[in-house]
FIKOL-788412 format. One record per atom (N, C-alpha, C, O, CB): residue in one letter; x, y, z. Coordinates in pm, whole numbers, padded with zeros to 5 digits, always signed. Atoms other than C-alpha are relative to their C-alpha. Glycine has a CB too. Example, Ala and Ser with C-alpha at 12.3 -4.5 7.8 and 13.67 -1.06 7.14 Angstrom:
a+00089-00119+00000a+01230-00450+00780a+00090+00120+00000a+00194+00118+00066a-00099+00003+00125s-00082-00119-00006s+01367-00106+00714s-00077+00109+00073s-00026+00220+00090s+00041+00046-00142
END
This chain:
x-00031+00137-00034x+07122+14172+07384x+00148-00016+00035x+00173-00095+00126x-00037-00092-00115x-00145-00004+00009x+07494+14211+07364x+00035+00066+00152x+00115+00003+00221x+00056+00099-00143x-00017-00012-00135x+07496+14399+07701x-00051-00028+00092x-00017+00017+00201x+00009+00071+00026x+00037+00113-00097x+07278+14147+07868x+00063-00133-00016x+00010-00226+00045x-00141-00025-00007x-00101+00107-00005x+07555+13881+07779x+00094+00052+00086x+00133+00019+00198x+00061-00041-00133x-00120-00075-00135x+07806+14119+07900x+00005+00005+00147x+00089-00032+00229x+00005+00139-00003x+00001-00029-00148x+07656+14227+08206x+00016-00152+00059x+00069-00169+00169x-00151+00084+00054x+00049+00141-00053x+07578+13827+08242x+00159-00045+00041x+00184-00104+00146x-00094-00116-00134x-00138+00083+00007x+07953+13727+08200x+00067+00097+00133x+00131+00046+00225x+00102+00010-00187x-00166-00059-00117x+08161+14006+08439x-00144-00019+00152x-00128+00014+00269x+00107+00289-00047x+00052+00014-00168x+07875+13929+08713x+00070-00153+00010x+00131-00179+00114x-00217+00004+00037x-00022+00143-00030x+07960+13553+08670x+00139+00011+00063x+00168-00020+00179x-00008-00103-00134x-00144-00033-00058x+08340+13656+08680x+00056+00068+00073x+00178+00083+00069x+00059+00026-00054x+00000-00073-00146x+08303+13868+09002x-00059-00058+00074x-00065-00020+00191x-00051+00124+00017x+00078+00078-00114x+08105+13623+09150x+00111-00116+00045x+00099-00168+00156x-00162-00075-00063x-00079+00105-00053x+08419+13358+09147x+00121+00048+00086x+00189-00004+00173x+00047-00083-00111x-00112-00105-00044x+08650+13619+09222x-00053+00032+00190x+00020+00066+00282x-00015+00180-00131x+00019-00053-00152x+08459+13683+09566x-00085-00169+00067x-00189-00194+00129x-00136+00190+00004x+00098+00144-00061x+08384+13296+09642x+00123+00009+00117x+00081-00074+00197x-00019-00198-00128x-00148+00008-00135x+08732+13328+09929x-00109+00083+00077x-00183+00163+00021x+00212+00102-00031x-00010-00090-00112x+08631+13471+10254x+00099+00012+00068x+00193-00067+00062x-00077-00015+00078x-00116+00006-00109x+08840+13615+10536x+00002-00079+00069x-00101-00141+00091x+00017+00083+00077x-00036+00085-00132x+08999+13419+10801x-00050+00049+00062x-00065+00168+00030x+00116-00023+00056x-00005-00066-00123x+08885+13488+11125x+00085-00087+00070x+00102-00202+00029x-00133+00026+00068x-00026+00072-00081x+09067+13381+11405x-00074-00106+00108x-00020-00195+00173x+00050+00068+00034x+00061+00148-00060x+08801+13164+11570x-00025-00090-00053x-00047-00189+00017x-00098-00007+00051x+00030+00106+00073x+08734+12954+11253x+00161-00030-00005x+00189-00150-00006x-00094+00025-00144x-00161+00079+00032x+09147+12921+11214x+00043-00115+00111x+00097-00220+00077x+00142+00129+00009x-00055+00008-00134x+09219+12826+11577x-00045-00183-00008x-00152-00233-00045x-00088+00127+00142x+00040+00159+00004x+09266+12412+11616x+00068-00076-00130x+00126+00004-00204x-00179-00018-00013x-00089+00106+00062x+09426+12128+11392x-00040+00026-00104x-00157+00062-00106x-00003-00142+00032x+00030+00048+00166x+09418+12103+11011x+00077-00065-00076x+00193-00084-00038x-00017+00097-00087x-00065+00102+00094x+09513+11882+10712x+00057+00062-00101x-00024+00096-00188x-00088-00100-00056x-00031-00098+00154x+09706+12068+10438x+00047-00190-00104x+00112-00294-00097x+00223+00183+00030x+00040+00090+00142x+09635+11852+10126x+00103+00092-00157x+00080+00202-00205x-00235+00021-00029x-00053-00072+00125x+09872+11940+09814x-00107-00127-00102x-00133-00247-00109x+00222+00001-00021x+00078+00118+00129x+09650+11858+09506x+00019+00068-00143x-00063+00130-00211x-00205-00026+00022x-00040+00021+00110x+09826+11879+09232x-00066-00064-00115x-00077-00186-00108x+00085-00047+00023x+00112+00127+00135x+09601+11748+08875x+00166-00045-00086x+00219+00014-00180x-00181+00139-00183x-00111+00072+00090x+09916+11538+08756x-00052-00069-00157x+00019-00108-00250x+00062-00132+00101x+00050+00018+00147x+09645+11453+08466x+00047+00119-00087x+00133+00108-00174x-00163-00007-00006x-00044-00121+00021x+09662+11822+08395x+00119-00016-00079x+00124-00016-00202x+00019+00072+00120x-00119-00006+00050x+10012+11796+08360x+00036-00119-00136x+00101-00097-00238x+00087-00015+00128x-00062+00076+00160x+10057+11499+08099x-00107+00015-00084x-00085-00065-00175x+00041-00183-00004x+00081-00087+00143x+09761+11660+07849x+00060+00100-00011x+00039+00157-00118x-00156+00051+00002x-00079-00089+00106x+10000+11920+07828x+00116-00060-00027x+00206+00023-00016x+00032+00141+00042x-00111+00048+00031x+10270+11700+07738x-00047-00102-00102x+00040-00164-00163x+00080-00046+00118x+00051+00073+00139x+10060+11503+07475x+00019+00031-00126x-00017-00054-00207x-00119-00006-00009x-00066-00098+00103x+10179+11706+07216x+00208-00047-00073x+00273-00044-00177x-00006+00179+00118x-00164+00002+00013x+10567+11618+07285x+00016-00178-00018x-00063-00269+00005x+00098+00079+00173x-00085+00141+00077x+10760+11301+07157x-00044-00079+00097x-00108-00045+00197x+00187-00008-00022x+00034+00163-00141x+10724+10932+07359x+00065-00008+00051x+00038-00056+00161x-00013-00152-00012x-00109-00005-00175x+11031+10963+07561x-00074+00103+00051x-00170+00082+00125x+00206+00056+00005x+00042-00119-00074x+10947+11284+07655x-00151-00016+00134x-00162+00005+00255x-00043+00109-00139x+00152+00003-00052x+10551+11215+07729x+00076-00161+00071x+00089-00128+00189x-00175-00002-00153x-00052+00103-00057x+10719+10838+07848x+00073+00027+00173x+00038-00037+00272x+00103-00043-00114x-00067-00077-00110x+10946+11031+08130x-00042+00099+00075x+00013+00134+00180x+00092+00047-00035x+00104-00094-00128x+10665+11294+08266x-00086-00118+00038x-00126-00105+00154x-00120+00158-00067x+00081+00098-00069x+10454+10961+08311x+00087-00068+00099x+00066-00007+00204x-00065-00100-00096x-00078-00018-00090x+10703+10821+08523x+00053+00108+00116x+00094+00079+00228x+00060-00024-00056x-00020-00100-00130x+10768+11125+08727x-00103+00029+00045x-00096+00063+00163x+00063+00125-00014x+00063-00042-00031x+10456+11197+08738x-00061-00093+00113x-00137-00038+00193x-00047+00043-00093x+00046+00090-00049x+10379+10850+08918x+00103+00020+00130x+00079+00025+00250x-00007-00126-00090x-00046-00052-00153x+10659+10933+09119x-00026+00093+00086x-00005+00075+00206x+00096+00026+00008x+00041-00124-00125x+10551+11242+09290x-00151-00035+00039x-00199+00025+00136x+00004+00188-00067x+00144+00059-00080x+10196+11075+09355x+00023-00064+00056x-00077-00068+00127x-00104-00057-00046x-00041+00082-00076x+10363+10817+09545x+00098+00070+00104x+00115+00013+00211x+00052-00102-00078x-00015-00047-00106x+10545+11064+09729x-00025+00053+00065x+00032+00056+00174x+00036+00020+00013x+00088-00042-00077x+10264+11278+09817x-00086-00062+00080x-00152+00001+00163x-00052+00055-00052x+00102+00117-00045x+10068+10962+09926x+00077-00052+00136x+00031-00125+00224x-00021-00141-00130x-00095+00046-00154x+10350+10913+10210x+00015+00090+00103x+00026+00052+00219x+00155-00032-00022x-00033-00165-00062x+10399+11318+10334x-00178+00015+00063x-00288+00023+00008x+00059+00162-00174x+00121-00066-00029x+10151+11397+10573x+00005+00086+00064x+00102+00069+00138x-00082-00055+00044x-00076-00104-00049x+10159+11727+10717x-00124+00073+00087x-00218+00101+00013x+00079+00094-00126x+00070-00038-00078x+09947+11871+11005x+00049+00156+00037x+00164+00198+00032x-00003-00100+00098x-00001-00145-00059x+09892+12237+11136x-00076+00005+00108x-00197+00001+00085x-00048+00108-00090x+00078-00076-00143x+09769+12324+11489x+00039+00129+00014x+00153+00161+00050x+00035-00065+00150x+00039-00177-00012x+09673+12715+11486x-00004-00019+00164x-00059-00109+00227x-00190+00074-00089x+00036-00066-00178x+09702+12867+11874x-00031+00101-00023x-00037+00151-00135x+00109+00021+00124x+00073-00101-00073x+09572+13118+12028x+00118+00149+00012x+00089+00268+00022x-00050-00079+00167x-00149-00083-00048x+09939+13301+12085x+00074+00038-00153x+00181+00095-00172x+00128-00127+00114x-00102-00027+00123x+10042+13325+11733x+00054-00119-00097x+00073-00140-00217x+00131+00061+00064x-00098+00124+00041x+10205+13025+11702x-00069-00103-00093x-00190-00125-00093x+00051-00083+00135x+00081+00127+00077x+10145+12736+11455x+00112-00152-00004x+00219-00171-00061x-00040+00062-00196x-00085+00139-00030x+10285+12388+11540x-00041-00055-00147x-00154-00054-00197x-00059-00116+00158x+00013+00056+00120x+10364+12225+11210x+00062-00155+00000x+00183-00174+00001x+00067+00096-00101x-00027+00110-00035x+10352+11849+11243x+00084-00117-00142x+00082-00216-00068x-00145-00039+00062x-00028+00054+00104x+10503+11643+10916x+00038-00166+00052x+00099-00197+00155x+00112+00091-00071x-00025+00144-00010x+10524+11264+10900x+00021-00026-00119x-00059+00010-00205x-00099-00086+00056x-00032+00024+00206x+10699+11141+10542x+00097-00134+00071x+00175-00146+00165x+00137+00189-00143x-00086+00181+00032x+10835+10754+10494x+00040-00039+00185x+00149-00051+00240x+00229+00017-00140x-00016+00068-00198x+10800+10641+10912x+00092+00115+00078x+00123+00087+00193x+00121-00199+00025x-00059-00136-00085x+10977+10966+11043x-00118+00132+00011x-00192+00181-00073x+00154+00067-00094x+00069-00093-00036x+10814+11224+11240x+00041+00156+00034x+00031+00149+00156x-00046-00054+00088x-00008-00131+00012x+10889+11602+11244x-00083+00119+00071x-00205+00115+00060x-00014+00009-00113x+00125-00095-00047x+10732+11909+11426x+00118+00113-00006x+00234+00096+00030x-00100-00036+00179x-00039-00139-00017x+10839+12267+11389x-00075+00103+00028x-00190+00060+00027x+00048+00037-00089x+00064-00112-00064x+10699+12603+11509x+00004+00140-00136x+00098+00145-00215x+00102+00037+00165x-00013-00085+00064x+10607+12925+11304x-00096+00099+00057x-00141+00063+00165x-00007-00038-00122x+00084-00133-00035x+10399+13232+11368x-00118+00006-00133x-00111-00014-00255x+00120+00164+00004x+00107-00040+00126x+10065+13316+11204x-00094+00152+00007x-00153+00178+00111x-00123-00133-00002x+00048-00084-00010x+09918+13630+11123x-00162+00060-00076x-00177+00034-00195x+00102+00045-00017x+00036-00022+00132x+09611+13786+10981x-00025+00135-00056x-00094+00223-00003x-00104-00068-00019x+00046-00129+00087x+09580+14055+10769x-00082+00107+00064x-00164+00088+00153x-00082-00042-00117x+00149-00120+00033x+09380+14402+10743x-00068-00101-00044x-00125-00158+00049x+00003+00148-00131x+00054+00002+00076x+09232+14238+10492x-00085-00136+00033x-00181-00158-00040x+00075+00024-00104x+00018+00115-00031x+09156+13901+10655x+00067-00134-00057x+00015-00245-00053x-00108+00001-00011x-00068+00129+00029x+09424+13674+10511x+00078-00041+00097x+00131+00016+00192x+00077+00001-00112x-00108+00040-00138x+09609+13472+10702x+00147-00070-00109x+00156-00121-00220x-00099-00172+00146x-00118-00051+00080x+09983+13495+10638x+00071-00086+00114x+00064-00064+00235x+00035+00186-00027x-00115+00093-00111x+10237+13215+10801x+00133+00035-00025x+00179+00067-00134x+00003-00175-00019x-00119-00097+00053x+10559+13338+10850x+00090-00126+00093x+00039-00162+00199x+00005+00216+00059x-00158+00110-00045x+10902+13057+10958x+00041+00120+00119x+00058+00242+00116x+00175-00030-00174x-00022-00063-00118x+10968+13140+11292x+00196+00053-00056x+00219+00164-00007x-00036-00134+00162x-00166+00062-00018x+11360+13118+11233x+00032+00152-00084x+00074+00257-00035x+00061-00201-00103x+00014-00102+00080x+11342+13340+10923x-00054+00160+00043x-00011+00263-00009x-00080-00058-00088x+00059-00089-00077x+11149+13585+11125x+00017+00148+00045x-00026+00263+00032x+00001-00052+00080x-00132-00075-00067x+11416+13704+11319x+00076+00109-00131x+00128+00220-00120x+00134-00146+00058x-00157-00085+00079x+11634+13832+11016x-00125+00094-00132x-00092+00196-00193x+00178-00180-00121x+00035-00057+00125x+11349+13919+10747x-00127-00057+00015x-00149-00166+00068x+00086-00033-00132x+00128-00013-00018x+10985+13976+10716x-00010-00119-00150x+00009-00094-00269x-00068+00184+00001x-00039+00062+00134x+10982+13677+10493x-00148-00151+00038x-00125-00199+00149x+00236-00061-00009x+00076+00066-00060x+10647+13401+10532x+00049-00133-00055x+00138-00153-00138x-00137+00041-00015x-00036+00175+00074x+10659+13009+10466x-00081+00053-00088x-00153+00152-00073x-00049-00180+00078x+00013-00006+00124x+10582+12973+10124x+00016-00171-00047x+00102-00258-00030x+00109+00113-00059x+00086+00108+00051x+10388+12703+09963x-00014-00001-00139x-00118-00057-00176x-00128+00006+00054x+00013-00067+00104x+10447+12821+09615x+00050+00111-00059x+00077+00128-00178x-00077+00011+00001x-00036-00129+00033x+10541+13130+09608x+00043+00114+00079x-00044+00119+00166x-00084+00036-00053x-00016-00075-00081x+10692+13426+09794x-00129+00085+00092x-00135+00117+00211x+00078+00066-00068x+00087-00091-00041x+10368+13621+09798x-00134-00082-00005x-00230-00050-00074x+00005+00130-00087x+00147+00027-00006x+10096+13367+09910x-00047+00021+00151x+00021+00039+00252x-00034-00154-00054x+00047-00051-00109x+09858+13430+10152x-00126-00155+00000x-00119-00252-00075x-00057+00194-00018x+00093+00087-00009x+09536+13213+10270x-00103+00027+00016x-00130+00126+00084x+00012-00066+00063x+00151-00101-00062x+09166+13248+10279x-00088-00119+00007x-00067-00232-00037x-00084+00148-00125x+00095+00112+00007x+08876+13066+10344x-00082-00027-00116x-00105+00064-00196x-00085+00011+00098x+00057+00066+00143x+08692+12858+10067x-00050-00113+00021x+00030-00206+00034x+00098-00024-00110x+00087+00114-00075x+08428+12604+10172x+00029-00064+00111x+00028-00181+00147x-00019-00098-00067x-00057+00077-00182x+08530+12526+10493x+00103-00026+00009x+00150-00106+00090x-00046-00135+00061x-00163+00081+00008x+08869+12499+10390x+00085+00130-00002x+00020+00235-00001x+00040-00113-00168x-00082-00088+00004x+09163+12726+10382x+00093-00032-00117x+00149-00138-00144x+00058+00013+00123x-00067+00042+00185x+09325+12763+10022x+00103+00137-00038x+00083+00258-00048x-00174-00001-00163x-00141-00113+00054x+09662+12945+09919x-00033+00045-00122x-00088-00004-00220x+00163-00071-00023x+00046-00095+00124x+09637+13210+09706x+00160+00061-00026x+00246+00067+00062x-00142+00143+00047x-00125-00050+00034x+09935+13350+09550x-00062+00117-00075x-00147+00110-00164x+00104-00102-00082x+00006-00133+00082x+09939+13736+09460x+00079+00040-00149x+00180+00106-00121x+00048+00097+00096x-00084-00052+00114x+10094+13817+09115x-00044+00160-00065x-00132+00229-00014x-00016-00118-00121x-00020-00138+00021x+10150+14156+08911x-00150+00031-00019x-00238-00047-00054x+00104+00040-00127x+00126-00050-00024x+09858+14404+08957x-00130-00036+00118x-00249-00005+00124x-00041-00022-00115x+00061+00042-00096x+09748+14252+09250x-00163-00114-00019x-00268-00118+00044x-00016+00136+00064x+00107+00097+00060x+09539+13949+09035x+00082-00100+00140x+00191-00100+00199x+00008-00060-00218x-00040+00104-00123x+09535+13670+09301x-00014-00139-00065x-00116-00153-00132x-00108+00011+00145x+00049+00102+00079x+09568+13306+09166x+00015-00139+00085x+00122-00156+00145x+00079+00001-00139x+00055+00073-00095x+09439+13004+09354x+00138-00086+00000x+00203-00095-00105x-00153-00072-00032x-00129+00096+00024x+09754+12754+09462x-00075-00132-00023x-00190-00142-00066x+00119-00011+00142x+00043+00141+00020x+09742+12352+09461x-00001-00034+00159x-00017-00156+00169x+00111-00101-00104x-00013-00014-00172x+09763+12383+09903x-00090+00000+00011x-00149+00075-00067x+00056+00098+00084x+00128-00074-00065x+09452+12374+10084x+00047-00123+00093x+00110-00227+00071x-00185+00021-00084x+00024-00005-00084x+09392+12341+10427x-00135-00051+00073x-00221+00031+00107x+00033+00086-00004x+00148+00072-00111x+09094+12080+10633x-00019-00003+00101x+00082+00007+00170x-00034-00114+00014x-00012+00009-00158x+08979+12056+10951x+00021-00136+00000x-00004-00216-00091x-00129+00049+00099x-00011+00128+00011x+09090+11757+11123x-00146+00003+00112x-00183+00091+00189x+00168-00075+00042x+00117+00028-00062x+08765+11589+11264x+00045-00047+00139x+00106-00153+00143x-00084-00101-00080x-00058+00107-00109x+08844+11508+11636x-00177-00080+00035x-00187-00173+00116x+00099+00105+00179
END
């Protein structure tokens, strides 16, 4: 019985481990919505523990950075050439910059700052030096690599925009 729990548990926990697929480049190609989703609940149940200023002053910040994610909106158009037009709109100003996108052996797709480019193999970063992207229900979701090559899901993901 004990190794029909077992076997039951590391299939369950290889089965979440392989819920990402690769990018391809014909599902990347075209506009998307990158969504930061942050659980700011998350964050003040672990601060339930600490004093009432304390837990008083992450509720407040925490209201502030939902009110400033609720203003940042940030668009990606994937080409055909490499390139990825990165559109940003935050508090009535509009923004567009350019970067390069690549994907993997492995099928991740890996955005790299055009600018940065030039001097150092260095990608935009959403989190972390070493994230990459993969597909995950129709969506594209940052993954950040850490030691031993465990991969751990970011708070970034990536929608299509509906035209």
């Amino acid at each position: 019985m004990k190794k029909l729990i077992t076997l039951l548990c590391l299939t369950l926990l290889s089965t979440g481990a392989f819920a990402q697929s690769r990018v391809t480049e014909k599902d990347l190609l075209g506009e998307w919505r990158m969504v930061i989703d942050v659980d700011m609940d998350e964050i003040e149940e672990d601060l339930e523990n600490e004093n009432w200023l304390a837990r008083r002053i992450a509720s407040s910040v925490t209201s502030l950075v939902t009110d400033i994610l609720d203003e940042i909106d940030i668009h990606m158009d994937f080409r055909s050439n490499g390139e990825v037009k990165i559109m940003v709109e935050a508090f009535g100003e509009r923004e567009s910059e350019y970067a390069e996108w690549r994907i993997n052996k492995d099928g991740e797709l890996m955005i790299f700052d055009e600018d940065n480019r030039r001097w150092k193999n260095s990608h935009v970063s959403f989190g972390g030096d070493d994230d990459v992207w993969l597909m995950e229900d129709g969506k594209i979701v940052q993954f950040e690599y850490h030691r031993h090559g465990r991969m751990e899901r970011g708070d970034v993901y990536l929608e299509r925009v509906k035209r």
